[in-house]
Every structure is written in C-alpha cells, then in structure tokens.
VOPAGU-2260 file (C-alpha; in pm, 1 decimal, decimal comma):
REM VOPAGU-2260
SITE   aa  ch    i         X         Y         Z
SITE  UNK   A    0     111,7    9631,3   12066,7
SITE  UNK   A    1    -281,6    9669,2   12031,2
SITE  UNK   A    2    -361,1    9977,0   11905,2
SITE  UNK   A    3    -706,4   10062,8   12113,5
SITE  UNK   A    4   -1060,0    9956,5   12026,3
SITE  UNK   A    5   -1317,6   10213,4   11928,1
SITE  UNK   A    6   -1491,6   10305,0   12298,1
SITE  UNK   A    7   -1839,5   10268,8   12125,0
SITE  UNK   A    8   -1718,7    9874,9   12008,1
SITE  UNK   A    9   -1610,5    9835,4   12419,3
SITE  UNK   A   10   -1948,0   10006,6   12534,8
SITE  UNK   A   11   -2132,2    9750,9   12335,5
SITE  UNK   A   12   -1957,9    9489,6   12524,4
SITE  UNK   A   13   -2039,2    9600,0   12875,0
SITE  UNK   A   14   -2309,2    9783,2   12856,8
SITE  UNK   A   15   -2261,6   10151,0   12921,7
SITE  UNK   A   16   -1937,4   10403,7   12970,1
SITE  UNK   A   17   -1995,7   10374,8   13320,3
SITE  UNK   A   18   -1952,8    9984,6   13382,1
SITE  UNK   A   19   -1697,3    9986,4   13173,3
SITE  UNK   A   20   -1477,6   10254,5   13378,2
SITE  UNK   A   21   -1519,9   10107,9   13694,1
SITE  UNK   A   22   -1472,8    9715,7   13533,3
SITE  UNK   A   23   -1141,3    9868,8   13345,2
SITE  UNK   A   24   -1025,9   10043,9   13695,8
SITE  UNK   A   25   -1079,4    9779,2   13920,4
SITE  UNK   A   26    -921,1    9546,2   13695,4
SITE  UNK   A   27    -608,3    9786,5   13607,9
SITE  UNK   A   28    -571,0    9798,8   14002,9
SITE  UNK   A   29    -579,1    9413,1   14066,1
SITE  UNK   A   30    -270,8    9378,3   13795,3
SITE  UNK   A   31     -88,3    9657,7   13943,8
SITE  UNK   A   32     -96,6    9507,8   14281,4
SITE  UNK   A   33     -59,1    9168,6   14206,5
SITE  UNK   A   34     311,8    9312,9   14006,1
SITE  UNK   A   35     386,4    9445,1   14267,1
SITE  UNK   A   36     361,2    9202,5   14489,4
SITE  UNK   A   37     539,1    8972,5   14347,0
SITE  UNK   A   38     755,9    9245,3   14187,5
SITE  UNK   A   39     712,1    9205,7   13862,6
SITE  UNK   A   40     787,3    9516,0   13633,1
SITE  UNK   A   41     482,3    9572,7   13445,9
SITE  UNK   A   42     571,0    9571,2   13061,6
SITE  UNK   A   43     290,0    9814,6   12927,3
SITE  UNK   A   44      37,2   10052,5   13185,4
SITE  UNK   A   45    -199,1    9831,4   13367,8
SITE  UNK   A   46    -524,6   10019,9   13201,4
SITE  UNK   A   47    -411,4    9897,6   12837,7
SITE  UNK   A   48    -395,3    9550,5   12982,9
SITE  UNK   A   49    -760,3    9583,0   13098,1
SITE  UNK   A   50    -883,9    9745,8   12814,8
SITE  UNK   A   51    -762,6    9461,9   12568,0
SITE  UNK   A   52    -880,0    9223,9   12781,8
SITE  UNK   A   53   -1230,7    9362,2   12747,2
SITE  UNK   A   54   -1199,4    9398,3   12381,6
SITE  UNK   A   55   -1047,7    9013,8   12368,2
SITE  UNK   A   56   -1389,0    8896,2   12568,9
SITE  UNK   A   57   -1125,4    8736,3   12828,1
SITE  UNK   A   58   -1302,0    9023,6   13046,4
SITE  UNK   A   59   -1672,6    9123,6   13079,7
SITE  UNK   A   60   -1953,3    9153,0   13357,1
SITE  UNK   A   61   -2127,3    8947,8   13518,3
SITE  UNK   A   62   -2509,1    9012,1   13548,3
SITE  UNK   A   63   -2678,8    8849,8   13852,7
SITE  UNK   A   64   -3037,3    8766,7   13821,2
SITE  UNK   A   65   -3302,4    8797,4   14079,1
C-alpha cells in the first residue's frame, strides 16, 4: 500500500491544485464505473488509485496546442 505523495510533488506534475482535482475525480469516477460494471469489488477507494497513478506518471494531462 502507497503511502500518499506530498500534494506539492503531485502539483508539480500537473500543473496546479485545480487540474489536478478535476484529473484525480474524473479518473476516480471512470474506475468506479468501469467496477461496477463489470462488478468487480474495488480492492482500495478509487481516488487512491488515481492519485498513485499520477504520482507513477502512468497519469498526467494532456496540453493541446493552438
């Protein structure tokens, strides 16, 4: 079990506090409803998933360009 990242180390990652609520929530909400529909019992809350992933790099933003 990960113990969590500094939110400063996960800020640098993304960007700011704010993309990287919204990035975390959407992506906590995609694994919840992909276990559940395929009924999968999660093993550990859907937000610690997402937050390691960001940590790991496995999950970041994408910037468009204009």
């Amino acid at each position: 079990m990960m113990l969590y990242p500094p939110v400063a180390e996960l800020v640098d990652k993304i960007g700011s506090r704010y993309q990287l609520v919204n990035l975390v929530a959407k992506r906590a909400r995609t694994i919840s409803s992909e276990a559940e529909e395929k009924q999968i019992p999660l093993e550990r809350k859907a937000v610690s998933t997402a937050i390691e992933e960001v940590y790991t790099g496995k999950l970041s933003i994408e910037h468009e360009q204009h």
